[in-house]
VOPAGU-2260 file (C-alpha; in pm, 1 decimal, decimal comma):
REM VOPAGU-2260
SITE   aa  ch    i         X         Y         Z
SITE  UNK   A    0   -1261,4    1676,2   -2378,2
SITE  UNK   A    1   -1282,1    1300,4   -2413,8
SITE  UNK   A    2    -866,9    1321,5   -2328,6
SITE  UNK   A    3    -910,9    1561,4   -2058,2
SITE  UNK   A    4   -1170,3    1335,9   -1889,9
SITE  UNK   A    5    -898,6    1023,6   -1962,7
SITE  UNK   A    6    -658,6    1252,2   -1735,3
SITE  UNK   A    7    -828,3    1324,8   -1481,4
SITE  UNK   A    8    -981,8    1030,9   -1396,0
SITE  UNK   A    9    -586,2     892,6   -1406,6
SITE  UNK   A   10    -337,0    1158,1   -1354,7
SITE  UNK   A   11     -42,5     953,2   -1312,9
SITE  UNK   A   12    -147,6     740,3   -1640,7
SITE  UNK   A   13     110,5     938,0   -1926,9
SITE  UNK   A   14     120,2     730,3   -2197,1
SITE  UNK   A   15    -221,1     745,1   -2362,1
SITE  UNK   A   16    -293,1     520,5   -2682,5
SITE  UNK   A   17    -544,3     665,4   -2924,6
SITE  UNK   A   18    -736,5     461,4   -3191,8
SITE  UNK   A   19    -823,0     585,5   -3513,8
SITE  UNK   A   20    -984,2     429,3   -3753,5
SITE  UNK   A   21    -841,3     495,0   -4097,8
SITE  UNK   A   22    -516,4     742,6   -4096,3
SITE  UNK   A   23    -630,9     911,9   -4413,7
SITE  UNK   A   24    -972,3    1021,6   -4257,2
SITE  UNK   A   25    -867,7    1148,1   -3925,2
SITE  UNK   A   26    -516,0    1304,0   -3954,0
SITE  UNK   A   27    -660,8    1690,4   -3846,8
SITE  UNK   A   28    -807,1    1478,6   -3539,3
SITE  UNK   A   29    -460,5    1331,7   -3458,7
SITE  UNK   A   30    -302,5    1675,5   -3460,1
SITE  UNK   A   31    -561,5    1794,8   -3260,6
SITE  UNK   A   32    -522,9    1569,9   -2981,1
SITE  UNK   A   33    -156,3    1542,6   -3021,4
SITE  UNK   A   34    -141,6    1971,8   -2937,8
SITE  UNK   A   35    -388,8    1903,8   -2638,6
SITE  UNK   A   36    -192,2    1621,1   -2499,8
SITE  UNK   A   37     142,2    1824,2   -2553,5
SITE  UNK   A   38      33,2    2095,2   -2345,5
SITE  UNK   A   39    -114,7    1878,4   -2043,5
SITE  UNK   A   40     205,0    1721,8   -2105,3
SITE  UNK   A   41      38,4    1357,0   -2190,3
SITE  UNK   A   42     263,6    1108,5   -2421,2
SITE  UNK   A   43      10,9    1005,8   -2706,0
SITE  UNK   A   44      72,9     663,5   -2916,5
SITE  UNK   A   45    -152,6     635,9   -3210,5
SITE  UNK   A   46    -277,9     349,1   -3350,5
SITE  UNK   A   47    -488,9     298,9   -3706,6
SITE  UNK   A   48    -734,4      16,2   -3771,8
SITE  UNK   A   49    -909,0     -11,8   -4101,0
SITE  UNK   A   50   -1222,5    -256,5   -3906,4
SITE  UNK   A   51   -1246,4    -544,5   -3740,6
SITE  UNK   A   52    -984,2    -796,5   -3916,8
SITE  UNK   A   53    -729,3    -581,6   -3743,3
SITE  UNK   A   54    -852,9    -523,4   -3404,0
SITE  UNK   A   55    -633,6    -866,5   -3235,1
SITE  UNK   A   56    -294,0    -714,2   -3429,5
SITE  UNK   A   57    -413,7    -355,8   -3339,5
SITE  UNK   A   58    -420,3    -453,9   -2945,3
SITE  UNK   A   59    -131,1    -632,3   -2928,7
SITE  UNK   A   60      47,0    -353,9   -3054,2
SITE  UNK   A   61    -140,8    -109,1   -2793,9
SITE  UNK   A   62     -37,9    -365,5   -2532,4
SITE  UNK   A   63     320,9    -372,6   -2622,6
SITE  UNK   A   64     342,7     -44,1   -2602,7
SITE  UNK   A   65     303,2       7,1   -2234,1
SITE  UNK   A   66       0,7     263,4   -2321,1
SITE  UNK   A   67    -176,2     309,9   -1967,2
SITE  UNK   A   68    -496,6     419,2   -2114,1
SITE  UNK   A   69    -693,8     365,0   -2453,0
SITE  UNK   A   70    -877,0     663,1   -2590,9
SITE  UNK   A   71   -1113,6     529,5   -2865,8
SITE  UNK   A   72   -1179,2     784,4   -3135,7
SITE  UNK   A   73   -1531,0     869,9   -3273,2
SITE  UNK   A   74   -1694,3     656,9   -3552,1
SITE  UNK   A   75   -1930,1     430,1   -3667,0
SITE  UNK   A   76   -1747,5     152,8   -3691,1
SITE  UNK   A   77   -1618,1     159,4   -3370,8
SITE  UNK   A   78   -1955,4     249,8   -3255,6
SITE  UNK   A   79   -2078,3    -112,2   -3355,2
SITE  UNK   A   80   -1779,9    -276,7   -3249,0
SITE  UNK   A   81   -1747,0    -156,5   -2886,6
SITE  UNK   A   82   -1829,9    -447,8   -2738,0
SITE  UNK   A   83   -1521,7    -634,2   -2948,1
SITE  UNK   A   84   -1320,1    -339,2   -2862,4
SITE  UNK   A   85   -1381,1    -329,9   -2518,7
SITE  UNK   A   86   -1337,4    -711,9   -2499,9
SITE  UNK   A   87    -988,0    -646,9   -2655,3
SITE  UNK   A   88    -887,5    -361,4   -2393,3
SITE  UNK   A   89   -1008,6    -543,8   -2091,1
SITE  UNK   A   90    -760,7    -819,4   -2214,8
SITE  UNK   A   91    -485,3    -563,7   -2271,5
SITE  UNK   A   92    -564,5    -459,6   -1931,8
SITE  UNK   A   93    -603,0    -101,2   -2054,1
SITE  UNK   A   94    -908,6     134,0   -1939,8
SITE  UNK   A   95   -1103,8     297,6   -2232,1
SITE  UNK   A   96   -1294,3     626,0   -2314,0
SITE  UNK   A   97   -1494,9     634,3   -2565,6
SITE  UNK   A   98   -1723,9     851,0   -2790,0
SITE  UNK   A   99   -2095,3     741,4   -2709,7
SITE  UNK   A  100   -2251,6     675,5   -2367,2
SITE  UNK   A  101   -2393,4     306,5   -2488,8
SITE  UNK   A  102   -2018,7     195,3   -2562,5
SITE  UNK   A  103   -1971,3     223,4   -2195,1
SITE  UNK   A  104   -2288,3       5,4   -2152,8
SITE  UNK   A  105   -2078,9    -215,3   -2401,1
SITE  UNK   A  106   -1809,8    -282,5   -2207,2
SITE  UNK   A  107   -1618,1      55,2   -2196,1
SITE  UNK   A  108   -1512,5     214,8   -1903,0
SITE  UNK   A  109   -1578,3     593,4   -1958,3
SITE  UNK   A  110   -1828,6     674,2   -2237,3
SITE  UNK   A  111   -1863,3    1065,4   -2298,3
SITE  UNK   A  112   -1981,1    1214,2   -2599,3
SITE  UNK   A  113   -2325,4    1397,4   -2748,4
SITE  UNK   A  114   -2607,8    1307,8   -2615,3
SITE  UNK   A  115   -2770,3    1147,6   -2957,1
SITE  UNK   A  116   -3144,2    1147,8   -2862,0
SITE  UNK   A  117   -3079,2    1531,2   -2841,2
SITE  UNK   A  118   -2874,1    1491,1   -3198,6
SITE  UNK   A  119   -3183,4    1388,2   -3371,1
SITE  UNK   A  120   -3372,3    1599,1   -3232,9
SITE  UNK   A  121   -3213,9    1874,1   -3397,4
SITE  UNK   A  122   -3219,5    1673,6   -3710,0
SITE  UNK   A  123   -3593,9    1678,7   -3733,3
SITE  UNK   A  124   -3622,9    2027,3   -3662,8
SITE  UNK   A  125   -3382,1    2085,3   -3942,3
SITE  UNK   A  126   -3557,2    1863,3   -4178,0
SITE  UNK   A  127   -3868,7    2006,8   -4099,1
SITE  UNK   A  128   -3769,5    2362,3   -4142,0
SITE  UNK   A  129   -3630,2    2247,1   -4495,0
SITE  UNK   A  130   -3946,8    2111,8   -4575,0
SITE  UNK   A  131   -4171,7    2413,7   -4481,6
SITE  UNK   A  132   -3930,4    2590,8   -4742,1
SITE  UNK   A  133   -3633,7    2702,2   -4505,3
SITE  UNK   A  134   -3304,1    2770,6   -4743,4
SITE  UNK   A  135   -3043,3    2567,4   -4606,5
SITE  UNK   A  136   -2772,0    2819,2   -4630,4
SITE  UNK   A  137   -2966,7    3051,8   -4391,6
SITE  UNK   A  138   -2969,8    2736,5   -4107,5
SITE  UNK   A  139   -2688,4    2760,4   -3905,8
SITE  UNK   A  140   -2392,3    2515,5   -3827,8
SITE  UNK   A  141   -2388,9    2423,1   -3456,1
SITE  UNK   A  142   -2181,6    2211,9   -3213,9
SITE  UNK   A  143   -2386,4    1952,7   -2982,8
SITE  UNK   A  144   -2458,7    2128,4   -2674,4
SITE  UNK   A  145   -2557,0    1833,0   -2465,3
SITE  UNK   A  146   -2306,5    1622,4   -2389,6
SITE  UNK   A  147   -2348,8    1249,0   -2161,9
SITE  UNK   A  148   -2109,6    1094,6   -1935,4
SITE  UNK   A  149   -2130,0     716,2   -1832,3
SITE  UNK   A  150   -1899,7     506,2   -1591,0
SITE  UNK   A  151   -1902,1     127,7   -1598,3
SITE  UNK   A  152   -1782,8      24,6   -1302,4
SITE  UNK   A  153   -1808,7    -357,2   -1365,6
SITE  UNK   A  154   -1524,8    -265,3   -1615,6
SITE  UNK   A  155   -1354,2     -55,2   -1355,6
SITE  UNK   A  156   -1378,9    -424,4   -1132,0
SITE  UNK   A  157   -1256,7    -631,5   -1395,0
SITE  UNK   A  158    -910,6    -398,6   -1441,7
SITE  UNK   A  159    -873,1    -293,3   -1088,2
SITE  UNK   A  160    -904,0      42,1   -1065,6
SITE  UNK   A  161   -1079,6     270,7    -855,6
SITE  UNK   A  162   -1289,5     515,4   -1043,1
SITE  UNK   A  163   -1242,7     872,9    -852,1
SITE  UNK   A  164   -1583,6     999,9    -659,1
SITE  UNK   A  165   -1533,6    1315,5    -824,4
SITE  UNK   A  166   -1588,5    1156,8   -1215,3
SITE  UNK   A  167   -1903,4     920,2   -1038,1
SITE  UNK   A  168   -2055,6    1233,5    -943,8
SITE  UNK   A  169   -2028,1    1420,4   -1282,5
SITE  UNK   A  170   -2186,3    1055,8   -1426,9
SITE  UNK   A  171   -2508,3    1048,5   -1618,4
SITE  UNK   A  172   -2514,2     684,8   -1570,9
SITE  UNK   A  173   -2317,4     461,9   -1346,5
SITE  UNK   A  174   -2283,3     106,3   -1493,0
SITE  UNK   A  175   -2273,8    -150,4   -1192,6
């Protein structure tokens, strides 16, 4: 969805870098977004980054690729890093999504992901269920079904681009 949102928000932007963190742990994610980008016919350069001693080498490289967007992949460590990461994109001039709705108050531009107050919720109710004496192979798996969207438009400012009405209006949060 998170690539989706990248498009439409900039439909002439084609060449969409994606960073992963660690190539061992998120190959099936790679494939993934490398079929979805084939079929909306969307060039994808990927990019690995074992942590923060990489980031400068791992943005120069974006940069000198001529990616016109960033797509940050999910994680934790990227999670407490956005606001290094989005300090590095602003300065590769590239506009970012990423996974949580705080990295866009960090410095992102787009943040869209799972709403994690609604996350733990579900948490507790599944801890609490165990602990009443619930078997854990009768709990079901489930997807988040509330997802966040948030827009930083100081971001937006700082790269010169004009964030469509259409993706301010979706917005859980606009970021002035």
């Amino acid at each position: 969805r998170r690539l989706h949102l990248l498009h439409e928000t900039f439909p002439t932007r084609r060449r969409i870098a994606v960073l992963f963190h660690s190539r061992s742990r998120n190959t099936p994610t790679d494939q993934a977004v490398q079929t979805v980008a084939q079929k909306a016919g969307i060039e994808i350069q990927s990019f690995y980054t074992s942590g923060p001693g990489e980031y400068e080498a791992t943005f120069h490289a974006i940069r000198s690729s001529g990616a016109d967007a960033l797509q940050i992949a999910g994680g934790p460590i990227f999670a407490n890093d956005a606001p290094r990461l989005a300090e590095l994109a602003l300065k590769a001039g590239v506009p970012t999504i990423c996974e949580w709705r705080d990295m866009a108050r960090n410095g992102c531009l787009i943040g869209y992901g799972p709403d994690r107050a609604a996350l733990q919720r579900r948490v507790a109710d599944f801890v609490a269920r165990l602990l009443r004496g619930a078997s854990a192979s009768e709990m079901p798996i489930e997807d988040p079904a509330k997802f966040e969207l948030a827009v930083n438009l100081r971001t937006a400012r700082s790269l010169a681009i004009d964030v469509p009405t259409t993706l301010l209006v979706q917005a859980d949060e606009v970021i002035e």
